[in-house]
N, C-alpha and C positions, 0 to 999 in steps of 0.2 A: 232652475235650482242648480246649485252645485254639483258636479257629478261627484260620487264617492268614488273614496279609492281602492282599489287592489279588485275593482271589476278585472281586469285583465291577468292580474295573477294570482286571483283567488282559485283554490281548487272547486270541482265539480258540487253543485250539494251534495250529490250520496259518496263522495271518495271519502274513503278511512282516514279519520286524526289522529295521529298521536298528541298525548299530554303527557311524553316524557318528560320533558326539561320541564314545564309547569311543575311537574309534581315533586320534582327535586329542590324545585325552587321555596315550594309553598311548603316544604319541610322545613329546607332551611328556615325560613320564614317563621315558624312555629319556634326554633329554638332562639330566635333573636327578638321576636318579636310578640309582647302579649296578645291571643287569640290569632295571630299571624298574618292581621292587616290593620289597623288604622280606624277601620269604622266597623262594626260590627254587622252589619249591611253586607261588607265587603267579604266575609267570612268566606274559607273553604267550607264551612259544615251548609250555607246556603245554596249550597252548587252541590251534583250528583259527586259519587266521592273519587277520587281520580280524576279528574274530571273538572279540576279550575283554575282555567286556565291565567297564567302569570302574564300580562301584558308588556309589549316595546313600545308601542305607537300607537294614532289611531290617525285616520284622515278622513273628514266628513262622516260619515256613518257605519265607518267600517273599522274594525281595531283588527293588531297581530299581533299574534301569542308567541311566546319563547321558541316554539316547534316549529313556526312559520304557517300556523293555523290565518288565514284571516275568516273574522266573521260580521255580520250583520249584527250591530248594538242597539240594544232596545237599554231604558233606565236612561243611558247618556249619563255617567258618572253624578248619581242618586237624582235625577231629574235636573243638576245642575247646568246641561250642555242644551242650548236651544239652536244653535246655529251650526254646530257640528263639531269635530275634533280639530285642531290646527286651525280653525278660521283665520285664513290668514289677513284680516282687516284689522283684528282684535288683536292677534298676533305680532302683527307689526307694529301697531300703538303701543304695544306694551314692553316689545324693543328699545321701543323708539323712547319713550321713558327711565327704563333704565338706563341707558347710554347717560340720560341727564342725570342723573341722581337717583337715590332710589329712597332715600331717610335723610332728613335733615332736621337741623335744633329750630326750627321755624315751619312756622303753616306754610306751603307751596302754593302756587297758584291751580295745581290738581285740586286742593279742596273748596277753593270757588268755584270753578268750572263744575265740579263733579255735584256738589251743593245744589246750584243754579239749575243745571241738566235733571238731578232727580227731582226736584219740588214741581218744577216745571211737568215733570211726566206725571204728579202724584198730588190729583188736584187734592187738597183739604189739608194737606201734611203745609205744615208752618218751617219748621225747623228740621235740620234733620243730622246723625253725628253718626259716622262709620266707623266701620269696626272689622274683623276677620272672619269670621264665623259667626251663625247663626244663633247658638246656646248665651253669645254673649250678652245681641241686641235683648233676647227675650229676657233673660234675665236683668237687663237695665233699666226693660219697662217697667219688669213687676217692683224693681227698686221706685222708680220714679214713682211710683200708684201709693208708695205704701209712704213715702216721703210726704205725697200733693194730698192722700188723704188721713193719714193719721193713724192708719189701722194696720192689721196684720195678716188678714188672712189672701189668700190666693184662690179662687178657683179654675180649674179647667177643664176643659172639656173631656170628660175621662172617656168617654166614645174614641175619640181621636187618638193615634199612638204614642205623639210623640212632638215635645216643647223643646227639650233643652237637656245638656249633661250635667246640669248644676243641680245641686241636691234638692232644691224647691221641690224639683219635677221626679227626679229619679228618684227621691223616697215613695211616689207612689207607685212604684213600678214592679216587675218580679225582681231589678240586678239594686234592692235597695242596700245590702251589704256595707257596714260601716257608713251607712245617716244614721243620726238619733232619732229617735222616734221625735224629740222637740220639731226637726224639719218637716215631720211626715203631720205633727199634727198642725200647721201653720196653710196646707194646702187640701182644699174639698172641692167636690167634685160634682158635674151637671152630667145631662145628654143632651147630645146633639139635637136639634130640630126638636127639642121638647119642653117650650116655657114655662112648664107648670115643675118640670126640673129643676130650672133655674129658678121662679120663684119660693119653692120648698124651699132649696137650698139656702135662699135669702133670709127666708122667715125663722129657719133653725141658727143662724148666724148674727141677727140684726145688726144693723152697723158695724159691722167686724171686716166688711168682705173689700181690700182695697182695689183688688185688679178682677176679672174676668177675662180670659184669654181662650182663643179657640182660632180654628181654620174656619174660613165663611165656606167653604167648600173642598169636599178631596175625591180621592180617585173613582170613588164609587159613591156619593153623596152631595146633594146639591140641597141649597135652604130652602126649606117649605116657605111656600106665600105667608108673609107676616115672619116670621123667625128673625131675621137678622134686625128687622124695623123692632122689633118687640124689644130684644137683648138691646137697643139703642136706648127706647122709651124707659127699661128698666135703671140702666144705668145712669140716666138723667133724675130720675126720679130718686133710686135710693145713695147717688154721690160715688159708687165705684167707678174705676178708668175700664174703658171698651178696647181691649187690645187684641186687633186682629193679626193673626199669624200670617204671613205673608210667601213664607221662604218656598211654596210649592207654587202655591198662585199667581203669586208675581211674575210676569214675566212669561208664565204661558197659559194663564184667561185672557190677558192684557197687559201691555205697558203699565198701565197705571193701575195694576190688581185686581182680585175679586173684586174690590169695595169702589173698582170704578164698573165694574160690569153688573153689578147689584144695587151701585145706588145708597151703601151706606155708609156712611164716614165713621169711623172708628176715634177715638182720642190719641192713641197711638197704634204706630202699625213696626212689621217687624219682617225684613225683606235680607235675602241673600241667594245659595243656588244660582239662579240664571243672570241674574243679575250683571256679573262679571263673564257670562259662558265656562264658571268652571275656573274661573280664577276666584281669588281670594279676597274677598272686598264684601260686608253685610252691611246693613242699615237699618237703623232707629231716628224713625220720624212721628211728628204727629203735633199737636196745638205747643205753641210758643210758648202758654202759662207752664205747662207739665216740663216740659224740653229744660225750660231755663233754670227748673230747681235745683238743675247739675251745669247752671252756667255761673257767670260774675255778675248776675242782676237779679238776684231773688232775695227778699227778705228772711223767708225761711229758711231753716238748717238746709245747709247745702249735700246735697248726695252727690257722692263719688262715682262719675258716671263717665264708664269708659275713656279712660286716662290709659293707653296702653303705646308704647313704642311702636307698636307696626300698624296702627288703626288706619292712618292715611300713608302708609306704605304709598307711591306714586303707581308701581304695577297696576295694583288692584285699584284705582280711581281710572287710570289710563284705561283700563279696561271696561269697565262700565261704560265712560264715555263711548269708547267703540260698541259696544253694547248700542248706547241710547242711537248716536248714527246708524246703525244699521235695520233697528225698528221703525226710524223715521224714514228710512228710505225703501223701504219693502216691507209687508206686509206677511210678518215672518210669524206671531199667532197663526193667521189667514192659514199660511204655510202646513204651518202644522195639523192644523185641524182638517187640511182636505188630505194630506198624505195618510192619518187618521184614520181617519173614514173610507179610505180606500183601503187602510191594514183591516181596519173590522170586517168591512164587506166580505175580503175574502178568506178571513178565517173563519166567521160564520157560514159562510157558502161552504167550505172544506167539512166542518163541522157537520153540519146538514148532512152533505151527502156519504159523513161514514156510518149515519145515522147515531152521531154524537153530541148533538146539540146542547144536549142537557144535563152531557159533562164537561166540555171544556167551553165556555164562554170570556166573552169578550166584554168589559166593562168600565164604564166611566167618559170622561170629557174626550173628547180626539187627541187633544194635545198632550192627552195624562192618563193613556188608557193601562190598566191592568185585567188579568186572566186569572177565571175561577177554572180548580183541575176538581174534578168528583168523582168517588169509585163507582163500583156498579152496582151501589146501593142507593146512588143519589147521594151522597154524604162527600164532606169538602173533605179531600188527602190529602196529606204532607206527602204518599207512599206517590200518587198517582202524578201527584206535582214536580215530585222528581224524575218523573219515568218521562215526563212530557220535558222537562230541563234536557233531561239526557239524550232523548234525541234529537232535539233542536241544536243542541251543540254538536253532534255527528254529524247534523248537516248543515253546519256554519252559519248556526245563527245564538247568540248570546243573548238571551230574554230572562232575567228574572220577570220583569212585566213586558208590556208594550209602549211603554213611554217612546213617544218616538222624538224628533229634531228635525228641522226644517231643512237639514243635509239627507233626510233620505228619500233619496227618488225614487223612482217608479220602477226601476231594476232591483232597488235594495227591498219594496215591498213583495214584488213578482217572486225571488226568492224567499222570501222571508214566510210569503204563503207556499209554495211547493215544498218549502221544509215543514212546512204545520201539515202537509198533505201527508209527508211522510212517516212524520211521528203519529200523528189519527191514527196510521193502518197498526202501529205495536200498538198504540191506545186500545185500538177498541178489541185488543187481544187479549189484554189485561181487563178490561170489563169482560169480556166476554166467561176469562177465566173465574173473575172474580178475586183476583192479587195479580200485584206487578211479581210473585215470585218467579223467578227463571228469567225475565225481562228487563227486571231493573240488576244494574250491578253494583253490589255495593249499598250501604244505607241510605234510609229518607233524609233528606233537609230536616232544620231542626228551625224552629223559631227564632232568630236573634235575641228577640229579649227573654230570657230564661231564666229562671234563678241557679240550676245545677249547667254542670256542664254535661253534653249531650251522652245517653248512651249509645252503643253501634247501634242499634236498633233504637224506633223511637214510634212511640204509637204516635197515629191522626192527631192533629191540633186542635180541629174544630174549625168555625171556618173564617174568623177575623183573620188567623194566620195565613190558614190554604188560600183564601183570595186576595188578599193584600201584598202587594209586594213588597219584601225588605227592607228597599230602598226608602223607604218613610224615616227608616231608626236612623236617625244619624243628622246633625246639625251642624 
C-alpha cells in the first residue's frame, strides 16, 4: 500500500498543537459563510471547540492544518475518499482531462467510456445518467417512481439519517424550516430490517406509495436473513420502484454495491461519494423501462431528469474511470477491510485493558467503521464523545468515526491506536469522575441535524447521534 505522507514531518503523538490559525480561520469562516462550512457534517460545532482544525492538504491518509498540525484522517472527506488523498492515478486522469476540455455543447466521449465502465461494474443496472452530487441522483429516482407509477407518495427508511437536501426528504427532518407541510405530507416512513413496517405502512397507503428508498446496509447495520428479498417480493407484488441508496455502499462493500454483495437487485440504485475518490461525479442507474421515461423513447409524459450543465463535467467521469482502473487492478475493498480490522483489534485491545470496553466501542463493516463514546452510567454522550474527539486530536489524529482508506498503512494504524491509548487514560478519568468537567475544554458537539441552533452547553443526545457519525448528513 501507499505510504502516507508527512510520517517524517509529523510531530510526536503527545507534542502540543496549536489551533491558532484554524481558529481564526473558522471565524472568519462563520462571518462569510452560512454555518461556516459547506456541509453540515463539516461543522465546527461537531469538533471539541477550538479545536477544528482548517485544512491545506492531504496525502494518502494523512491531512495539514493551517498550524502545520498533520494528522491521521479517519471519515476520508464524509466516506467519500477510498484510495487516499491526492491519489495520484485519479489525479492525473483528471489533469489529463481538463487540459482537453472540460464542458462542451456536445456528449464527449467521457460519457461512453464512463457509461460502459459503470454498467459493466453494476450488474442488473441497464442504463445509467450522471450527475454532481448525491441529493440529485435520489431525487430523480423518486421523480422517475412517481412518473413510471402514477402515484405520489415516497417512503423512507426513517431508521436511516439521511436521503437527500431536497425537500421530499428534509421535510421529515428536525432543519424542516420553510417546506410546506404539502411536501412533508407526500413522504412516510418504515424501519429498517422490519417487514411488517413496511407492510403496515403499505396497507395505511394502498396504491399511493410510488418509490421506496433505503441503504441495504450502514455503519452499524446489516439486512436480516429475508429483509432485502422481502422489500423485493413486496415491491413486485404491490407495483412501487425498489430504490437502493448506494452513495455509502458503493464503492466500499464492493465495486458493484451492497446489491452485489446481497444478492438483490434494486429497480433503480443511486451511487456517488467514492465513486470519483472525492471528486465530483454521482449516478443514477437501474432498468431501461424507468431510466427512459427521462429519455426521447417513452410514450409517457416525459420527466425532466437531470438536464444540468456540469452533469458530464469531463473531470468527474475522468475520475471515476480511474476510480474503476484501480479497483480492477487491486483489490482495494480487500484493502480496506483488513487495515479495518486491524484499527478494531487494536482499539478494542486498548479498550480492554483500561478497563473500558463498555464505553468506547468499535462498530460496523471494516471498511465503514464507527465509535460508540458512553459515560459512566453506560449511556451514549455527546459530553464524552467529545472529550474522546479532543484528545485524539492532541494526538494527531482526526476521527469523527473510523472510516478508514486503502492509503492507511500499518504506521497510520500503529499511531492511530497509541493515540486511542492515550485518550482511554483522560477517558477513563472522566468515568471514573463521573463528568468530563475539568477535562473537556470548552462545549460538547452538538448533533448536525438540529432544528435550533446549538447552546454553549448542550445535554446528551441519546445514542443514534453519540454513535453514529456525522459524516452520514451530507449528500
Amino acid at each position: 500500500m501507499p505510504q502516507s505522507a508527512g510520517t517524517a514531518t509529523s510531530p510526536a503523538v503527545d507534542a502540543p498543537r496549536a489551533f491558532t490559525a484554524s481558529t481564526a480561520a473558522q471565524r472568519r469562516l462563520h462571518e462569510l459563510v452560512p454555518g461556516g462550512a459547506h456541509t453540515y457534517a463539516r461543522g465546527s460545532d461537531q469538533y471539541p471547540e477550538a479545536m477544528a482544525p482548517v485544512l491545506v492538504r492531504g496525502e494518502g491518509a494523512r491531512v495539514l492544518d493551517l498550524d502545520g498540525n498533520w494528522f491521521v484522517e479517519y471519515g476520508m472527506g464524509l466516506r467519500a475518499v477510498t484510495l487516499g488523498h491526492g491519489y495520484a492515478p485519479v489525479a492525473d486522469a483528471v489533469a489529463r482531462a481538463a487540459h482537453q476540455g472540460v464542458n462542451f455543447s456536445r456528449p464527449s466521449v467521457w460519457e461512453l467510456e464512463a457509461a460502459e465502465r459503470f454498467l459493466a461494474q453494476v450488474p442488473g443496472a441497464e442504463m445509467v445518467k450522471f450527475a454532481k452530487n448525491g441529493s440529485d441522483v435520489t431525487t430523480a429516482a423518486v421523480k422517475l417512481a412517481r412518473v413510471a407509477t402514477g402515484r405520489d407518495l415516497v417512503a423512507v427508511c426513517s431508521t436511516q439519517p439521511f436521503f437527500s437536501t431536497d425537500d421530499w426528504f428534509i421535510a421529515t427532518t428536525a432543519m424542516s424550516a420553510g417546506i410546506p407541510q404539502a411536501h412533508r405530507d407526500l413522504t412516510v416512513g418504515f424501519r429498517y430490517n422490519d417487514l411488517d413496517s413496511v407492510r403496515a405502512m403499505l396497507d395505511a397507503h394502498p396504491g399511493q406509495v410510488a418509490a421506496l428508498i433505503l441503504e441495504q446496509a450502514t455503519a452499524t447495520a446489516e439486512p436480516a436473513p429475508g429483509f432485502l428479498e422481502g422489500l423485493r417480493e413486496l415491491a413486485d407484488r404491490d407495483g412501487f420502484v425498489l430504490i437502493f441508496d448506494e452513495m455509502i455502499t458503493g464503492m466500499r462493500w464492493a465495486a458493484g454495491g451492497a446489491q452485489s454483495v446481497y444478492g438483490v437487485v434494486p429497480d433503480l440504485s443511486t451511487w456517488g461519494k467514492a465513486l470519483g475518490n472525492g471528486f465530483s461525479v454521482s449516478a443514477l442507474a437501474g432498468r431501461a423501462d424507468l431510466m427512459e421515461v427521462g429519455g426521447l423513447n417513452t410514450a409517457a409524459a416525459r420527466a425532466f431528469l437531470l438536464s444540468t450543465t456540469h452533469g458530464a463535467e469531463t473531470t468527474g467521469l475522468a475520475a471515476l474511470l480511474a476510480v474503476a482502473d484501480t479497483y480492477a487492478e487491486r483489490d482495494v475493498v480487500g484493502q480496506m477491510e483488513t487495515q479495518g480490522e486491524l484499527l478494531r483489534a487494536g482499539v478494542e485491545q486498548a479498550a480492554a485493558e483500561a478497563g473500558l470496553a463498555n464505553h468506547v466501542t468499535v462498530m460496523g463493516r471494516a471498511s465503514c467503521l464507527v465509535f460508540g463514546t458512553r459515560d459512566h452510567e453506560g449511556n451514549p454522550s455527546q459530553a464524552f464523545r467529545t472529550l474522546f474527539l479532543q484528545e485524539l486530536l492532541e494526538r494527531g489524529v482526526l476521527a469523527q468515526s473510523f472510516v478508514i482508506s486503502a492509503a492507511h498503512t500499518d504506521a497510520d494504524v500503529e499511531l492511530t491506536v497509541e493515540a486511542v491509548r492515550g485518550a482511554l487514560e483522560v477517558y477513563g478519568r472522566a468515568v471514573e469522575a463521573g463528568s468530563t468537567d475539568g477535562l473537556l475544554r470548552g462545549r460538547p458537539v452538538a448533533p448536525a441535524m438540529r432544528e435550533r441552533a446549538a447552546p454553549r452547553r448542550l445535554p446528551d443526545s441519546g445514542p443514534e447521534q453519540a454513535t453514529t457519525t456525522p459524516g452520514e448528513v451530507g449528500r
